[in-house]
C-alpha positions in Angstrom: 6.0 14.7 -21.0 9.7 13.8 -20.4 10.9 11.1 -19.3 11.2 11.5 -15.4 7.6 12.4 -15.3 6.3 9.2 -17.2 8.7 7.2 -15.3 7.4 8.4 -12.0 3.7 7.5 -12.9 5.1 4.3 -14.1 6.8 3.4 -10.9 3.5 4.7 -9.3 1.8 2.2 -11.0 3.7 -0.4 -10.7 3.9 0.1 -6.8 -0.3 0.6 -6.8 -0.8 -3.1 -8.3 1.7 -4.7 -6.2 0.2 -3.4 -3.3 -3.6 -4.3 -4.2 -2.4 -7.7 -4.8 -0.8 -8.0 -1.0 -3.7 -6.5 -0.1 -6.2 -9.2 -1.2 -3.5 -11.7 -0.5 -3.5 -10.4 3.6 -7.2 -10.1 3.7 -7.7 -13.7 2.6 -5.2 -15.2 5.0 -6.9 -12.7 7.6 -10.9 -13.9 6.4 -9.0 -17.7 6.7 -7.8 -17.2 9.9 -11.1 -16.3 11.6 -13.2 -18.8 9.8 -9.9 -21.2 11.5 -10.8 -19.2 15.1 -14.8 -19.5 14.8 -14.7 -22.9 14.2 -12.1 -23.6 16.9 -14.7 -21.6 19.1 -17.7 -23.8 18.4 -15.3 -26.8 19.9 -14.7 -25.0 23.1 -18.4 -24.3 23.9 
């Protein structure tokens, strides 16, 4: 392979794990913020 090819899989890569990572990192803050909502909820009934 030459070396535009292997650099664009890298940069594919690269990108793939960064945005995995933000993706756990948003659907934590997102599984904290209703567990913050449900138990604001429970207050109001």
């Amino acid at each position: 392979m030459n070396l535009i090819a292997k650099l664009f899989i890298l940069t594919i890569v690269f990108y793939s794990i960064i945005s995995c990572k933000l993706y756990n990192k948003l659907t934590d803050k997102a599984d904290q913020v209703i567990d913050k909502l449900d138990s604001n909820k429970s207050f109001m009934l």
